[in-house]
MITI-395644 format. One line per 2 residues: number of its first residue (from 1); their letters; for each residue z, y, x of C-alpha. Coordinates in pm, whole numbers, plus 50000, padded with zeros to 5 digits. Each point is the difference from the previous one (the first is absolute). Layout:
BEGIN
NUM = a = Z:Y:X ~ ...
***
This chain:
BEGIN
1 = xx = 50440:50502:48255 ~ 49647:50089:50125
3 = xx = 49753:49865:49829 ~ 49620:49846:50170
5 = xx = 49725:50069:49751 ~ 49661:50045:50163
7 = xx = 49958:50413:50104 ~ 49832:50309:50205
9 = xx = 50128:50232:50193 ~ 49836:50323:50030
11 = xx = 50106:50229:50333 ~ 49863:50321:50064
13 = xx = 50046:50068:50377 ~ 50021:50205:50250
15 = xx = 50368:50100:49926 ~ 50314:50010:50293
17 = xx = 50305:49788:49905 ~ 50336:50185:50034
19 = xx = 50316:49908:49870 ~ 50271:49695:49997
21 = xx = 49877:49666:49884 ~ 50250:49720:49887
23 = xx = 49891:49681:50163 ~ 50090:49690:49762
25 = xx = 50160:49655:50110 ~ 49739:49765:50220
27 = xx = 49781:49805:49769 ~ 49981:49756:50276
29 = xx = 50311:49941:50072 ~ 50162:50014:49620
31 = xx = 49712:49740:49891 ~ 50181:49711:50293
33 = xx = 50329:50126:49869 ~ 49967:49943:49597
35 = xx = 49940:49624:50120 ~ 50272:49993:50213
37 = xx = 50243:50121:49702 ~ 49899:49681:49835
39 = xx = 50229:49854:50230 ~ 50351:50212:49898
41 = xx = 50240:49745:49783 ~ 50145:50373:49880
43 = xx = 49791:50302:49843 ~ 49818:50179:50243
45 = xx = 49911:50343:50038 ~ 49703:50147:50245
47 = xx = 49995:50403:49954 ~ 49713:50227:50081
49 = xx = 49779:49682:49870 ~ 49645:50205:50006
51 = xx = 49845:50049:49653 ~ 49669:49859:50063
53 = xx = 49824:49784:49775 ~ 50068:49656:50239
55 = xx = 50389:50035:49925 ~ 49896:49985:49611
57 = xx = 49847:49670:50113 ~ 50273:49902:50184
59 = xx = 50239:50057:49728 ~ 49800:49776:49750
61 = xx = 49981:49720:50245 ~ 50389:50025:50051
63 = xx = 50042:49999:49613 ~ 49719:49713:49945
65 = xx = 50230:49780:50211 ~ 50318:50040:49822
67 = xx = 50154:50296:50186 ~ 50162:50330:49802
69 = xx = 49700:50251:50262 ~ 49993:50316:49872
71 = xx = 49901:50379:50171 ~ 50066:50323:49868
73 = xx = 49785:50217:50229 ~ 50202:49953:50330
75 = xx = 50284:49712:49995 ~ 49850:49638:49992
77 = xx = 50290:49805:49866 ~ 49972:49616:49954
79 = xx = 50239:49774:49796 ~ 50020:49672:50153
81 = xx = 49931:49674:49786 ~ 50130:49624:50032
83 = xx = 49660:49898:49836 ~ 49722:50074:50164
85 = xx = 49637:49945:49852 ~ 49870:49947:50356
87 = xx = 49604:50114:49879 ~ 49839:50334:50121
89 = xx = 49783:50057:49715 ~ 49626:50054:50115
91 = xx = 49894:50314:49856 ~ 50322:50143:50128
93 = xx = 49947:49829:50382 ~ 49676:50118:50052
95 = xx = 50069:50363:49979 ~ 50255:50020:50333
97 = xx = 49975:49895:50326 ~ 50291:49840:50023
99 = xx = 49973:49719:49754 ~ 50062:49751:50299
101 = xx = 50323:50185:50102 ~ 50179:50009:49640
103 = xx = 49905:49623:49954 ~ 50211:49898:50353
105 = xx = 50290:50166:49833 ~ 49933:49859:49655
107 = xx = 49960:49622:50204 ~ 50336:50104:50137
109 = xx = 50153:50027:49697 ~ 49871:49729:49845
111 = xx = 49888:49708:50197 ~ 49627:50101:49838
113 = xx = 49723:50254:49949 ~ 49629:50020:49892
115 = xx = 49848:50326:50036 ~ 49622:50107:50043
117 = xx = 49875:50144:50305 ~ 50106:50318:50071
119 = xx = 49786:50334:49912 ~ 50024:50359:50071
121 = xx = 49744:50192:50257 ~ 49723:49768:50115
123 = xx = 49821:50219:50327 ~ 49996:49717:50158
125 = xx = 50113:49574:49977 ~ 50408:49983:49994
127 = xx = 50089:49688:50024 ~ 50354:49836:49896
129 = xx = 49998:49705:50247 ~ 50291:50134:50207
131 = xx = 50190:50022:49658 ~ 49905:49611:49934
133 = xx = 50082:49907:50298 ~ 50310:50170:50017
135 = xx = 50083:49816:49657 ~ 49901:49652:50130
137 = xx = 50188:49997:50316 ~ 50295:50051:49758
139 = xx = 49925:49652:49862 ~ 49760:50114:49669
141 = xx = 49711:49860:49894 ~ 49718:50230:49931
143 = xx = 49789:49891:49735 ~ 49666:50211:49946
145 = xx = 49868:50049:49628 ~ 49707:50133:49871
147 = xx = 50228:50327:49890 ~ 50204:50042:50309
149 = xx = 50277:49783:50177 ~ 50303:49761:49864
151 = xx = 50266:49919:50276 ~ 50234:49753:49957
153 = xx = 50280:49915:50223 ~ 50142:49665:49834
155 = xx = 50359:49859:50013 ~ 50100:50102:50352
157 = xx = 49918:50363:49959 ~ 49937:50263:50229
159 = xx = 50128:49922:50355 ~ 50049:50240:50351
161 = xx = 49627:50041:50165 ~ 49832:50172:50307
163 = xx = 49663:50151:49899 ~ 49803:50233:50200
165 = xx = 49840:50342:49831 ~ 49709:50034:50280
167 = xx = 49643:50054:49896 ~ 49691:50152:50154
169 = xx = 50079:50352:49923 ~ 50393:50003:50063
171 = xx = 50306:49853:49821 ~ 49941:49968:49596
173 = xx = 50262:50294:49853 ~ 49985:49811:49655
175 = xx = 50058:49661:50130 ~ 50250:50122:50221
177 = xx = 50212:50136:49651 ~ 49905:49647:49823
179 = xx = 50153:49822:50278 ~ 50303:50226:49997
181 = xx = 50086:49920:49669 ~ 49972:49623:50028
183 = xx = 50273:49989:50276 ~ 50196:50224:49841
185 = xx = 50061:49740:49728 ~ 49968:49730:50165
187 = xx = 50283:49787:50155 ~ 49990:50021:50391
189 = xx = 49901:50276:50282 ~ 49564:49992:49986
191 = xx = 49802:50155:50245 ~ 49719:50251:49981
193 = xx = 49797:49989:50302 ~ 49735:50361:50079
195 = xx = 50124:50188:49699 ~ 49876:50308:49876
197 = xx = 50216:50300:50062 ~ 49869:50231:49761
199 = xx = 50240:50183:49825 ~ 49936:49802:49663
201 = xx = 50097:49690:50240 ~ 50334:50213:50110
203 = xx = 50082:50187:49699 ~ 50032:49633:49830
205 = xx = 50197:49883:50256 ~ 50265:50275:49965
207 = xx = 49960:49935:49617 ~ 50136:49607:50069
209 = xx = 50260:50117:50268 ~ 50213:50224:49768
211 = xx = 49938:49737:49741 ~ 50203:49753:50303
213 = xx = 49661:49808:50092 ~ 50082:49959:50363
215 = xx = 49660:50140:50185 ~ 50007:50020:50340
217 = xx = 49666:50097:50285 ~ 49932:49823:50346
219 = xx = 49759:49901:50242 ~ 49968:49704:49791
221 = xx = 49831:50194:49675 ~ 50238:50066:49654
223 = xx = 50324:49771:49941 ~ 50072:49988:49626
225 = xx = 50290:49787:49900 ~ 49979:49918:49640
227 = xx = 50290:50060:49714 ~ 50016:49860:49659
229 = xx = 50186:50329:49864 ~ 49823:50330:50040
231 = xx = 50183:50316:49920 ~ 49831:50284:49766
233 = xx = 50128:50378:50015 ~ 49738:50300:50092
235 = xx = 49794:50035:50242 ~ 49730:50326:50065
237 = xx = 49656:49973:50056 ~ 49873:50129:50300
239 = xx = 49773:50330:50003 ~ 49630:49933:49964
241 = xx = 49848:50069:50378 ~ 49656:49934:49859
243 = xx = 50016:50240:49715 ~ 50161:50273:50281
245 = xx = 49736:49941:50212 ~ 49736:49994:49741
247 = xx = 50129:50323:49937 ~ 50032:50144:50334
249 = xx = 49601:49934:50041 ~ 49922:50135:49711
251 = xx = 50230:50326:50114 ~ 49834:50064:50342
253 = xx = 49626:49930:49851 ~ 50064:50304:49794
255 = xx = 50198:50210:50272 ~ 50315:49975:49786
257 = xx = 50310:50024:50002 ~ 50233:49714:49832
259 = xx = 50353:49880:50073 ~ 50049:49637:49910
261 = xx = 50340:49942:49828 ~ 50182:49703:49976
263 = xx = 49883:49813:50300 ~ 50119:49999:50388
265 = xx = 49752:50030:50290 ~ 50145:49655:50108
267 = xx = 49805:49860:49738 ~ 49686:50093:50155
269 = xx = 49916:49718:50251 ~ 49880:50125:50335
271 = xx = 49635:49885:49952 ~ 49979:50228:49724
273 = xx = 50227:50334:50219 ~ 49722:49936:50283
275 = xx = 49693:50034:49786 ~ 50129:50335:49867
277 = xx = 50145:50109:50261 ~ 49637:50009:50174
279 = xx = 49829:50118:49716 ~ 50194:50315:50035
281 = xx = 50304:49940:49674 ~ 50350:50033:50062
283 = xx = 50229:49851:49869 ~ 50380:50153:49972
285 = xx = 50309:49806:49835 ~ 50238:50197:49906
287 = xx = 50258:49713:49807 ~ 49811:49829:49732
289 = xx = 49706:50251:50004 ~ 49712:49946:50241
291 = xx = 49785:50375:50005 ~ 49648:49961:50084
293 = xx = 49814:50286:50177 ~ 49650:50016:50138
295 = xx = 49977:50159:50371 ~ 49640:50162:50045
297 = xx = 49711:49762:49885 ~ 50050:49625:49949
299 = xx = 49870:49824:50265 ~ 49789:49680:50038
301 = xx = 50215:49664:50115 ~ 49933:49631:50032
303 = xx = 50268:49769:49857 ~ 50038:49644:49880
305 = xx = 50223:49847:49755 ~ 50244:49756:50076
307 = xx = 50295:49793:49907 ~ 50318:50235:49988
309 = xx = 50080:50268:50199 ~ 49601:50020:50008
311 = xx = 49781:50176:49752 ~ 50024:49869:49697
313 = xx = 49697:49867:49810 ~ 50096:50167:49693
315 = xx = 49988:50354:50126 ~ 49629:49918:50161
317 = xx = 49800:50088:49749 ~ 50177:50322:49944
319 = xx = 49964:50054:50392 ~ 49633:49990:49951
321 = xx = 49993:50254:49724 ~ 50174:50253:50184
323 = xx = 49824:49973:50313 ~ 49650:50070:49860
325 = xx = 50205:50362:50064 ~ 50076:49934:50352
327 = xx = 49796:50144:50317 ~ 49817:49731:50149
329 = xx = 49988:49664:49977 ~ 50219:49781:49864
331 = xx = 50045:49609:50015 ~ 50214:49716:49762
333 = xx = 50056:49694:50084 ~ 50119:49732:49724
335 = xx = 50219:49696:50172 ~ 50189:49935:49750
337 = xx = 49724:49863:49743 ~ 49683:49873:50104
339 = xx = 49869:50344:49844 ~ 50075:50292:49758
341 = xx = 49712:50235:49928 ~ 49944:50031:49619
343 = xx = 50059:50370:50076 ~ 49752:50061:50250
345 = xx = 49714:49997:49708 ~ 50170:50250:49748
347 = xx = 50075:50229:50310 ~ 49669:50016:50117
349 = xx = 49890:50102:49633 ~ 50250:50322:50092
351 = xx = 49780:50031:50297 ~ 50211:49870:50221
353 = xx = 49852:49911:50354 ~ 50126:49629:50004
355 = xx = 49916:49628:50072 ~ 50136:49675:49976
357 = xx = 49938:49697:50259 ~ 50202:49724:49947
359 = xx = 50365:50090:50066 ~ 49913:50347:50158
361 = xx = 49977:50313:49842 ~ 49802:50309:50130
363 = xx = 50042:50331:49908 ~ 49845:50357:50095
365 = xx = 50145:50347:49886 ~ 50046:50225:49880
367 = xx = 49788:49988:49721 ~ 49978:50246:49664
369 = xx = 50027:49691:49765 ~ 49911:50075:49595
371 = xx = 50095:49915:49659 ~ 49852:49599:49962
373 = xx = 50029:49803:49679 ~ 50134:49632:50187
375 = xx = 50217:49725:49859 ~ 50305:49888:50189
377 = xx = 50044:49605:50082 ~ 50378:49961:50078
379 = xx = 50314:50211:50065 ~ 49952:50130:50336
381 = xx = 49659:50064:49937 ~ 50062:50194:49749
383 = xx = 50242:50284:50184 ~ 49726:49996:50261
385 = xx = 49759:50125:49707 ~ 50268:50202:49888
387 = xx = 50044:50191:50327 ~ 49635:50059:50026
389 = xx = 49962:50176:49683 ~ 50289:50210:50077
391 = xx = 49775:50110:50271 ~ 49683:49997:49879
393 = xx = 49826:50329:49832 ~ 49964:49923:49613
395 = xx = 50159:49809:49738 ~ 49987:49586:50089
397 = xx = 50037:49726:49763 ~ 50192:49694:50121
399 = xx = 49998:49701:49807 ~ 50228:49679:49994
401 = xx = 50338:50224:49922 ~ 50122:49638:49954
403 = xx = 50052:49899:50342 ~ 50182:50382:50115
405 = xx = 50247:49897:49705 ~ 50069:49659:50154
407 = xx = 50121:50145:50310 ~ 50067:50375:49917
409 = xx = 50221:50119:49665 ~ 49997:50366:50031
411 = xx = 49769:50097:50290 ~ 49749:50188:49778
413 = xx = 50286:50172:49811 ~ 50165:50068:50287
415 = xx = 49678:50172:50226 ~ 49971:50205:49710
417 = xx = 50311:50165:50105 ~ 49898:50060:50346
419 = xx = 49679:50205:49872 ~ 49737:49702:49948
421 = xx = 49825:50029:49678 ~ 49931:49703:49844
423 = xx = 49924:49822:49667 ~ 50058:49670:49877
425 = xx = 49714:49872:49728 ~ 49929:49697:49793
427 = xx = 49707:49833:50170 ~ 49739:49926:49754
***
């Protein structure tokens, strides 16, 4: 298991990419799915579980609670347990995101939870009130603390609900999964009205179906009739899109040449196809192997991100590093948080031509970018570093390895092999 001491990374740039690149299991989606294998009555199995430091985390909570959790580098397996101890310890629950969705599952379970407010990457507010609501119109009580959150749902349990996932920027992915698992153990058919639709929202749908959790999709929003048997078995983890794409960028800001195994081009959504396709990548599938080629010069583009199939927010940052290489001008729009531009600073110290104004973006290219000395402030950010000192002339610290081994277990190891030279240090 990957470990999350503080770190550098040194990169010296300049270098083309070539080779095959094993993309892992999605961090996003395998993070909603160890909380929904709290709900199997038999042992469960999720293969090509990512080895990134928030499945460690995961595990522990699992085990803190009374379940046999344990990983071995690629299979997640979970023992279930008749006695839960229905507490997400705090140091533990502050390190994910999704705190909020492993306590619906653990309230589930147990009639109970307390938990503390969820942690993770902080660019912006992320708020848990569609996951509260989602738990109250189920019939708990949500208690506030000065740690965190205790809901209760008292003698009559959990009942069937309708709760609606809207908010300002789209349909809450998270509370979408926190809702799912409440129905799915509770008696009754419940409604989820404007549901996400991300694949983390899908994938964990598919993950209840095979486990006979009857799911069904209208007009109406998500029908979830609730069992109070859930089967275990195996079920695989869906290739990382992020990590493909994160790797893609990084491939045409070098003028590489990388094939991305392990991953279909259905995964990409077709916000993200559009994006590259204008900035002058293809993309070529060829089974489970997506080739990525660079056609002339990249190109400027304006994109936005979006609720799925759009752009997604987590490849934005990223987007921005390797369009500091594009002709032209560029523009990002963020609409999926109210911003996202801890990046923008660290790539200007490249040299980047860039600017943040609220939600937007701006970009101008290409520019010769050289070796900076900047510190990274949460995953995504991080790659988007990353890809800029692949570029840039000279050797470039990067500090924070923390957060790339939250969300990444072998992308530095793994570069290496496509021609990137890069060192991992002890930061001091």
């Amino acid at each position: 298991m990957t470990t999350a001491p503080d770190g550098l990374v040194q990169v010296t740039g300049n270098r083309a990419l070539s080779g095959r690149y094993p993309v892992q299991g999605s961090k996003n989606i395998a993070l909603h799915l160890y909380a929904a294998a709290l709900l199997a009555d038999v042992p469960l199995t999720l293969e090509q579980a990512p080895d990134i430091v928030d499945t460690g985390v995961c595990a522990r909570i699992l085990q803190h609670i009374g379940t046999d959790a344990t990983f071995d580098g690629n299979r997640f397996m979970v023992g279930p347990t008749d006695a839960l101890n229905p507490v997400i310890p705090q140091e533990l629950g502050r390190q994910i995101r999704t705190t909020a969705v492993l306590a619906a599952a653990v309230l589930a379970r147990a009639g109970k939870v307390v938990f503390p407010y969820p942690g993770g990457d902080a660019f912006c507010p992320r708020l848990i009130d569609r996951h509260l609501a989602a738990m109250q119109a189920a019939g708990a009580e949500v208690v506030p603390t000065a740690s965190g959150l205790r809901i209760l749902t008292g003698r009559r349990g959990l009942h069937a609900f309708t709760v609606d996932m809207n908010t300002p920027y789209g349909p809450s992915l998270g509370a979408t999964v926190t809702a799912l698992l409440l129905a799915a153990r509770t008696p009754g058919t419940s409604l989820i009205t404007s549901p996400s639709i991300e694949p983390e929202v899908t994938e964990t749908c598919r993950f209840l179906a095979e486990r006979g959790v009857a799911v069904s999709w209208n007009a109406e929003g998500l029908h979830v009739s609730g069992k109070d048997w859930i089967d275990g078995g195996t079920f695989e983890v869906a290739g990382d899109r992020i990590e493909a794409a994160t790797v893609a960028m990084a491939d045409a800001s070098t003028g590489g040449c990388v094939d991305l195994v392990g991953i279909a081009l259905t995964h990409f959504p077709d916000g993200l196809i559009a994006p590259f396709a204008d900035a002058g990548i293809t993309l070529t599938a060829d089974g489970d192997t997506i080739r990525v080629r660079l056609a002339g010069v990249l190109s400027g583009v304006e994109a936005a991100t979006g609720p799925h199939p759009g752009l997604p927010t987590d490849t934005a940052p990223q987007l921005a590093a390797m369009l500091t290489q594009a002709a032209g001008p560029s523009l990002i729009g963020e609409r999926v948080y109210p911003r996202r531009d801890t990046h923008v600073a660290p790539l200007r110290a490249f040299g980047a031509d860039i600017t943040a104004t609220g939600s937007m973006i701006r970009l101008r290219g290409p520019k010769r970018l050289h070796a900076a000395d900047v510190q990274a402030a949460d995953i995504r950010a991080v790659t988007a570093l990353l890809i800029a000192a692949l570029v840039a002339d000279g050797t470039s610290t990067i500090r924070g390895l923390h957060h790339l081994r939250r969300g990444y277990g072998h992308l530095l190891a793994n570069l290496a092999t496509l021609g990137a030279e890069v060192t991992v240090e002890p930061e001091v």
